[in-house]
Structure formats: C-alpha cells, structure tokens
Residue frames as a rotation matrix with the C-alpha (Angstrom) as fourth column:
UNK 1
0.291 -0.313 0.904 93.21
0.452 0.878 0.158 -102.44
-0.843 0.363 0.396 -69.21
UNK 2
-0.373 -0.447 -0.813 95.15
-0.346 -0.746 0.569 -101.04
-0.861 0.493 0.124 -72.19
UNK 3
0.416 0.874 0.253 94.03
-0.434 0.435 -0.789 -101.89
-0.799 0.218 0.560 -75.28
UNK 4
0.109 -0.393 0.913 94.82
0.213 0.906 0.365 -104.75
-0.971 0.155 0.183 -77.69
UNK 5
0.398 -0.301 -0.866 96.57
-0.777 -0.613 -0.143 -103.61
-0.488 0.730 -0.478 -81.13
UNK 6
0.256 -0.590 0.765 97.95
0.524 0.750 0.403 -105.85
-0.812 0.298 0.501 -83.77
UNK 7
-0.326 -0.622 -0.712 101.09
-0.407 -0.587 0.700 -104.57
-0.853 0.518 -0.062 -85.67
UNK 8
0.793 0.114 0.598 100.61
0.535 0.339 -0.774 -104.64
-0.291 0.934 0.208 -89.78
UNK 9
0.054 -0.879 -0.475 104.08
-0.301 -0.467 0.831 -104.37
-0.952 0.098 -0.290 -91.26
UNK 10
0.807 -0.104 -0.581 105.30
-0.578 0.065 -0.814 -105.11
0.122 0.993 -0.007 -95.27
UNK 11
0.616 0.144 0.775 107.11
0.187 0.928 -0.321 -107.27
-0.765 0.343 0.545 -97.02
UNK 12
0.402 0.480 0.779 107.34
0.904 -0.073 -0.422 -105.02
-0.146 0.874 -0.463 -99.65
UNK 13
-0.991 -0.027 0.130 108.55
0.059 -0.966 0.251 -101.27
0.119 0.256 0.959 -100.94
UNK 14
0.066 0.996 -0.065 105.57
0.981 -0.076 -0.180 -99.33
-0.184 -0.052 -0.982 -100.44
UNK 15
0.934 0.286 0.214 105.48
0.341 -0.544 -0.767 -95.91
-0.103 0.789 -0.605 -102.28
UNK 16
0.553 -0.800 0.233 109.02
-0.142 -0.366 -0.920 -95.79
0.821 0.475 -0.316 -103.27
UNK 17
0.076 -0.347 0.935 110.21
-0.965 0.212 0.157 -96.70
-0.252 -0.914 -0.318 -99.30
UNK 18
0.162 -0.262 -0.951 112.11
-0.017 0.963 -0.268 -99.93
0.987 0.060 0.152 -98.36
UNK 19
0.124 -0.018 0.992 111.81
-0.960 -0.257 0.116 -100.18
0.253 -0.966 -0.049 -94.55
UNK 20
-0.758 -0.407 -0.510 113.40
-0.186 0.884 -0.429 -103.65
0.625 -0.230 -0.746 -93.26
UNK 21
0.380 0.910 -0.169 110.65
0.073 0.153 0.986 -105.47
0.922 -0.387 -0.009 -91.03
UNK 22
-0.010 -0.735 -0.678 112.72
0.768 0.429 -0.476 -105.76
0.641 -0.525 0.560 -88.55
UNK 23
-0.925 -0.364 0.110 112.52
0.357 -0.931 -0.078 -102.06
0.131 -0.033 0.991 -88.20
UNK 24
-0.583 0.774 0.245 109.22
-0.409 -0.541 0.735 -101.34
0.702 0.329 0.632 -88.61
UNK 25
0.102 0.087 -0.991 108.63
0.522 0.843 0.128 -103.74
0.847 -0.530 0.040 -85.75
UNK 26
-0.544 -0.543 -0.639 110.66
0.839 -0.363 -0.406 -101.61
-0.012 -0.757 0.653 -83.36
UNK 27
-0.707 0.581 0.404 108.20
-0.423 -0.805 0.416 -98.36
0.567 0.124 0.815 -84.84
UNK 28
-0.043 0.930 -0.365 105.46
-0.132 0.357 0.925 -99.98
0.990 0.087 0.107 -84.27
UNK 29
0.164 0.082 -0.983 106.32
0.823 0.538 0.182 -101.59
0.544 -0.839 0.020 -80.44
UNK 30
-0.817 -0.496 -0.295 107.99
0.577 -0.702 -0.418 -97.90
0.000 -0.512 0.859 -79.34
UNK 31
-0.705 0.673 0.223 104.26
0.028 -0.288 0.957 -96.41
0.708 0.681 0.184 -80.64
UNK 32
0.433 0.892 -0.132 102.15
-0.028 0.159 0.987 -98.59
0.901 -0.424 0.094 -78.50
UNK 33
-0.369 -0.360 -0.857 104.83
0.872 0.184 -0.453 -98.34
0.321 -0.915 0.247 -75.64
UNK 34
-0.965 -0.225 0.136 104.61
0.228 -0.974 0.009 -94.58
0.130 0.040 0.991 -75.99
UNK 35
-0.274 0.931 0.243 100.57
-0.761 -0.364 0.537 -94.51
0.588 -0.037 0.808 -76.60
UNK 36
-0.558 0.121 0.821 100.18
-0.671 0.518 -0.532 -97.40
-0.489 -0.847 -0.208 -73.43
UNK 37
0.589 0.508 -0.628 98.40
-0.767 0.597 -0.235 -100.24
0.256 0.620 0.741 -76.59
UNK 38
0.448 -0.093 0.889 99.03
-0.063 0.989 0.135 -104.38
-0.892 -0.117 0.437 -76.08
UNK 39
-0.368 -0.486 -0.793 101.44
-0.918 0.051 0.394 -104.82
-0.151 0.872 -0.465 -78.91
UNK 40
0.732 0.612 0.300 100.33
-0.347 0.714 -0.608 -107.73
-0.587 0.341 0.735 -80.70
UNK 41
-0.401 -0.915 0.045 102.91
0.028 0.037 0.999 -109.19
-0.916 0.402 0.011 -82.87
UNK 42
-0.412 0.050 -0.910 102.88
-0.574 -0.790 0.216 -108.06
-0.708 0.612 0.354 -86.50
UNK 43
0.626 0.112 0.772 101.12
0.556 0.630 -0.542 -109.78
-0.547 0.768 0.333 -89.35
UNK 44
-0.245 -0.568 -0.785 103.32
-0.457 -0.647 0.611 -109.07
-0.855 0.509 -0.101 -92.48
UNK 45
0.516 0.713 -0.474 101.99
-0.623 -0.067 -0.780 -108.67
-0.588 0.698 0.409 -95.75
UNK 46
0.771 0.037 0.636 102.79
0.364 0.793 -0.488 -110.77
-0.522 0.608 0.598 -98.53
UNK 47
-0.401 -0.871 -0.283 105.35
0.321 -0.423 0.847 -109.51
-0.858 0.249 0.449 -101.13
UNK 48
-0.497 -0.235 0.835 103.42
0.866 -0.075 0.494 -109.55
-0.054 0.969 0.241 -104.24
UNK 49
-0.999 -0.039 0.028 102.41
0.043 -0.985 0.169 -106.04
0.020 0.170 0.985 -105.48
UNK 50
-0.653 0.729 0.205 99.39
-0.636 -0.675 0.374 -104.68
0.411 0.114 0.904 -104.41
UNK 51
0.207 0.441 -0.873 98.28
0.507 0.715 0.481 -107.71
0.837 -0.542 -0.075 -101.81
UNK 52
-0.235 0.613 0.754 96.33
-0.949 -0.311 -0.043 -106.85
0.208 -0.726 0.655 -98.82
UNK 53
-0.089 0.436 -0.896 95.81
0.179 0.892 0.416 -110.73
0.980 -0.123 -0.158 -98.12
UNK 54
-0.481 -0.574 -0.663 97.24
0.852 -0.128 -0.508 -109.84
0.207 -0.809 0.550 -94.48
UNK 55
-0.994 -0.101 0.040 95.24
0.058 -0.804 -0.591 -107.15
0.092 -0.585 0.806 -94.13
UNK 56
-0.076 0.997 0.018 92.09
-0.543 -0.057 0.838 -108.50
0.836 0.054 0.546 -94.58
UNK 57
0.283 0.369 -0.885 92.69
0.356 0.816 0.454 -111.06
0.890 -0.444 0.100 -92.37
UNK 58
-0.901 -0.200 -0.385 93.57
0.434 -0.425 -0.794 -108.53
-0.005 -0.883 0.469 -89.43
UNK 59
-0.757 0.603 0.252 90.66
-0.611 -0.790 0.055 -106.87
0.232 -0.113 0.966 -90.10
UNK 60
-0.026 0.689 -0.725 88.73
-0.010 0.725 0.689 -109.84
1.000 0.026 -0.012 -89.91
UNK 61
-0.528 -0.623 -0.577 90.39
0.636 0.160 -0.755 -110.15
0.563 -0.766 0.311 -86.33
UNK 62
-0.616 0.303 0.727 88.78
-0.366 -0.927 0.075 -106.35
0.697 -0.220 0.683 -85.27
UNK 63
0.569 0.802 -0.185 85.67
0.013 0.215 0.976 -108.05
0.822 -0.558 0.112 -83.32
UNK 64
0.792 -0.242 -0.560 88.41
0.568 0.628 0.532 -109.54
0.223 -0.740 0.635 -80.84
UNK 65
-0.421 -0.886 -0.194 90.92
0.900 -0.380 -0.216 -106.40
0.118 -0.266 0.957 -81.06
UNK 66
0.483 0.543 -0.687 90.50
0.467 -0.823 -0.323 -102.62
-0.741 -0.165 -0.651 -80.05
UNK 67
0.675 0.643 -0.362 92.88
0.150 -0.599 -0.786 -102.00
-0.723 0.477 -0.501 -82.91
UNK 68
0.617 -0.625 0.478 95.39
0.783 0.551 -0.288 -102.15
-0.083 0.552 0.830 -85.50
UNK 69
0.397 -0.665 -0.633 99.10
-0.285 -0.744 0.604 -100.24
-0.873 -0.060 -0.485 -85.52
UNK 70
0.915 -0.272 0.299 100.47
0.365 0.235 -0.901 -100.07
0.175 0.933 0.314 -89.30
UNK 71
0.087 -0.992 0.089 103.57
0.951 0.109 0.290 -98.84
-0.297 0.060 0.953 -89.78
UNK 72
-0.971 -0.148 -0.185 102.65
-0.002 -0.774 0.633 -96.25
-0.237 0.616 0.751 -92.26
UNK 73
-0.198 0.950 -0.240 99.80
-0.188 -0.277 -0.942 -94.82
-0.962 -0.142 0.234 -93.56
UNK 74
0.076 -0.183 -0.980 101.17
-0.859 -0.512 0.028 -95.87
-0.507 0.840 -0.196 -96.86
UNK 75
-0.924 -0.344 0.167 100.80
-0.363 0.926 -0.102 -98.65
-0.119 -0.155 -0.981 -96.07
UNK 76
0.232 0.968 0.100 97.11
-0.483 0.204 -0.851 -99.00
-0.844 0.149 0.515 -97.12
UNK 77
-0.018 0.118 0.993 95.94
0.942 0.335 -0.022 -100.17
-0.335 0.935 -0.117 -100.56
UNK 78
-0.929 -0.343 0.141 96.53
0.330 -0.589 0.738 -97.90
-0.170 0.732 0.660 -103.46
UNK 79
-0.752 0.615 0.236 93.20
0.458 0.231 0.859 -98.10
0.474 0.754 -0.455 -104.46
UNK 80
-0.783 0.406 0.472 90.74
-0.598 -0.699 -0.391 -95.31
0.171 -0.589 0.790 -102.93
UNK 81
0.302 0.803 -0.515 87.88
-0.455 0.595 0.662 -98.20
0.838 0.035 0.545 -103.06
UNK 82
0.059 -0.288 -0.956 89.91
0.724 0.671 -0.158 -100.55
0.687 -0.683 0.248 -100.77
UNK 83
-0.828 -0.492 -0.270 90.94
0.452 -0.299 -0.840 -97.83
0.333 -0.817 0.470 -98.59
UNK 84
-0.239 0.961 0.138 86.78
-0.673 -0.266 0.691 -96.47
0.701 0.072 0.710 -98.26
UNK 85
0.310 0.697 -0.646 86.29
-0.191 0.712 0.676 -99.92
0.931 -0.086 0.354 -97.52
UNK 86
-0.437 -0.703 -0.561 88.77
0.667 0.165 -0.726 -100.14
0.603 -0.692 0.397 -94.67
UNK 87
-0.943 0.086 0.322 87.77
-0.257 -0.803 -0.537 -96.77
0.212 -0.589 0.780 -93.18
UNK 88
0.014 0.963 -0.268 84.08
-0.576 0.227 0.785 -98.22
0.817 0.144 0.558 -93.31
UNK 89
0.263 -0.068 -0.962 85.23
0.570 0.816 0.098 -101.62
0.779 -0.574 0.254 -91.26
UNK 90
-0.702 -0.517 -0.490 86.93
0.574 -0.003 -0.819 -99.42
0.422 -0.856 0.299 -89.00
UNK 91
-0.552 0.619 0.558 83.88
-0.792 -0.599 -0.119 -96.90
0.261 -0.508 0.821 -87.95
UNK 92
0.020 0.774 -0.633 81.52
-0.379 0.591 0.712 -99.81
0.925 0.226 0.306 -88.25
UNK 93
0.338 -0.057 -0.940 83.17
0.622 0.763 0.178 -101.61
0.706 -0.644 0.293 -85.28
UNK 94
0.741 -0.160 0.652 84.32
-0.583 -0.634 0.507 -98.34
0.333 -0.756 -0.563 -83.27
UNK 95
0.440 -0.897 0.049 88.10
0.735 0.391 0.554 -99.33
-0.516 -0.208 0.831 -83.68
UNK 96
0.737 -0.387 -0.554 91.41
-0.133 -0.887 0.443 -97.74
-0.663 -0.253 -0.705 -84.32
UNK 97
0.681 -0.686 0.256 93.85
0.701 0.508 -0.501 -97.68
0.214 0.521 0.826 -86.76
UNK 98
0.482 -0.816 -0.319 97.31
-0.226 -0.468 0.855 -96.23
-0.846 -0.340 -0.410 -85.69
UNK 99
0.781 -0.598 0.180 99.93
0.097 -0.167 -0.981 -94.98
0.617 0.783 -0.072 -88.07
UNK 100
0.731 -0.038 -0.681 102.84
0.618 -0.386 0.685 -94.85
-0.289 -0.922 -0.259 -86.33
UNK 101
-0.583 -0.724 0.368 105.93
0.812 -0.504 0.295 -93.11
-0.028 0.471 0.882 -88.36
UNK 102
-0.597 0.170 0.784 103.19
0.342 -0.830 0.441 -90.20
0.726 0.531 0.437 -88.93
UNK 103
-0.888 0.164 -0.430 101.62
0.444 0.056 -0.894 -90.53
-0.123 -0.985 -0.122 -85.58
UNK 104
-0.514 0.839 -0.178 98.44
-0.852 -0.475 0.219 -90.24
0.099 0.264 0.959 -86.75
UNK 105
-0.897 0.240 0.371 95.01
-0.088 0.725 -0.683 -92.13
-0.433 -0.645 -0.629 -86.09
UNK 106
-0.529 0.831 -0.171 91.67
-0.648 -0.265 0.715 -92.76
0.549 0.489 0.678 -87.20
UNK 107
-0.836 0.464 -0.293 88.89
0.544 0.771 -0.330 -94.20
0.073 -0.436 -0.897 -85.62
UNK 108
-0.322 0.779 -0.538 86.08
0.474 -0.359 -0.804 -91.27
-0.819 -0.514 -0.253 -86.86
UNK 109
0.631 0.300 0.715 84.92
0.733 0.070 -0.677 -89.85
-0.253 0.951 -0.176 -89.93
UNK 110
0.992 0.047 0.115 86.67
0.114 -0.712 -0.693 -86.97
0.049 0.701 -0.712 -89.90
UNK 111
-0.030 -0.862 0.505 90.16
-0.053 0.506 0.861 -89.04
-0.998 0.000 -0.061 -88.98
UNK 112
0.285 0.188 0.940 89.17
0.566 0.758 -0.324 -91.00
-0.773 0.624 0.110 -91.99
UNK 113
0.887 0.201 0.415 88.95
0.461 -0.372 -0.805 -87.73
-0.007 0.906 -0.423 -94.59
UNK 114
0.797 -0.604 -0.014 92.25
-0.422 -0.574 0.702 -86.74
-0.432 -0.554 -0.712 -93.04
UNK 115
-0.289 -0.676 0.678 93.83
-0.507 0.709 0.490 -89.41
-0.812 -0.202 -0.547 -93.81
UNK 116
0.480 0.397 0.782 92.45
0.812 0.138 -0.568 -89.79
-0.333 0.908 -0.256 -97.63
UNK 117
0.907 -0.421 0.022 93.56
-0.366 -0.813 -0.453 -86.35
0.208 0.403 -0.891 -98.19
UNK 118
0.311 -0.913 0.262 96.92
-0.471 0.091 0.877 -87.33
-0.825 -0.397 -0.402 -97.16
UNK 119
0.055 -0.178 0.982 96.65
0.361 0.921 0.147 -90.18
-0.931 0.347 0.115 -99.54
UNK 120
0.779 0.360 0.514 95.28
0.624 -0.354 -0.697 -88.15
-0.069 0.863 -0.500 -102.59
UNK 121
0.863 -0.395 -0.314 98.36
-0.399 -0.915 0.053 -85.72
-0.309 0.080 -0.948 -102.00
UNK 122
0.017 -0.932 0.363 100.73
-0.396 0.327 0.858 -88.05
-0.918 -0.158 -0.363 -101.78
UNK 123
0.255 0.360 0.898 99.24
0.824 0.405 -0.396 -89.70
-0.506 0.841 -0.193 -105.26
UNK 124
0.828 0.544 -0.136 99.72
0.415 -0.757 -0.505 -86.27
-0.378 0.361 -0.853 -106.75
UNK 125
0.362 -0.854 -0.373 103.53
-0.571 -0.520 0.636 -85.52
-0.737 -0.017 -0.676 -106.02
UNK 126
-0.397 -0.891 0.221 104.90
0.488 -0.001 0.873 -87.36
-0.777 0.454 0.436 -108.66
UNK 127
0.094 0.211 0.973 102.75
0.978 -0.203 -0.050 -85.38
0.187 0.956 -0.225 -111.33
UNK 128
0.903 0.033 -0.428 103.56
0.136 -0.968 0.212 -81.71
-0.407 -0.249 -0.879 -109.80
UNK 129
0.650 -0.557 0.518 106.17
0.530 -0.156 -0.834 -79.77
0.545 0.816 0.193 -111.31
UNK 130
0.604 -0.259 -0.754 108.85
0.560 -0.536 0.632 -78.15
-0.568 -0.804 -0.179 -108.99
UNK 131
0.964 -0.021 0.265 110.04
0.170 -0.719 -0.674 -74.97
0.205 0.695 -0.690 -110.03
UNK 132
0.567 -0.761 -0.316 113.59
0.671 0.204 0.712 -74.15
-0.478 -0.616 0.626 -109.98
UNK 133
0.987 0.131 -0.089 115.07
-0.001 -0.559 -0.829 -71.02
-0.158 0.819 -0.552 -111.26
C-alpha cells in the first residue's frame, strides 16, 4: 500500500519566491508520482505573513497520514522555535515530511539538523558580502 501524503502549498511569497499554486501542485503530484506517495490534495496556507494556520492543522491530521509533501522547504515557519516544534511532531509520530523542489526529506533526527542547517544558511545570505573585483 503506498503511503498517504498531504500536499502543503502557499498562498504567499515565501523567501523572496512567488510560485503560482497551481504550480506547486503539479511539483508536489510529479514528487509523489515519482517517490510512489497517495497524493492528497493540497491544503494552502493562508496569505497573511507569517501564518502557519494550515499547517497546524495538517499536522494535526499526521495520526491518520504517513506524511506531508510541502513544496519547499521554505516553506516552513521563519521562526527556528516553530520549525523545532514541527521536527519534534514529526519524529514523535514516525512520519515524513517531503520537500519536493529540493528533493529532500526528513523523518529522523539527523534529516531534521539537515534541514535546519539549510534554513540557518539560507537566513544568512542576505547578510554575506559577495566579493567582486
């Protein structure tokens, strides 16, 4: 039996990206064709900035899914607390979160620190300086 995924797509820009839903749909369904996952159809976040309503309430969902397919991994919360807490819900229940644009996964601790470091780098580039001579 393959297992049961529900897409989480935006609303929203999310770090500096505008990605029609429409689109991010089609990531998301080519993903779980590609990795054999039950597409679920997408919840899609609110618009206002920095709401996760929609994503709590997929996570709530987790008991009754094997696992959620974002879009992006940038698609978390900004906030290294929220995203702790997420990575928590997801070991707790021994589920999956799928990225798919970065084909990446998590669904162990050391998924999880992978995928923080990603986050913390990406938080960094706009304060780095790029040389140019």
């Amino acid at each position: 039996m393959m297992p049961k995924v529900r897409g989480y797509i935006f609303s929203r820009p999310f770090m500096g990206e505008r990605v029609p839903q429409h689109v991010q749909n089609l990531v998301i369904r080519d993903y779980c064709d590609r990795h054999n996952l039950h597409y679920l159809l997408s919840a899609t976040e609110y618009a206002m900035t920095g709401c996760h309503l929609m994503l709590e309430q997929v996570l709530n969902e987790l008991p009754d899914l094997d696992g959620v397919v974002a879009y992006s991994v940038f698609q978390l919360p900004e906030a290294p607390q929220m995203r702790q807490r997420i990575y928590d819900t997801i070991l707790q229940l021994n589920k999956r979160f799928y990225f798919a644009v970065e084909g990446l996964q998590m669904g162990n601790r050391q998924e999880c620190d992978r995928i923080e470091s990603l986050w913390q780098v990406r938080q960094t580039l706009p304060f780095c300086y790029l040389y140019s001579p």
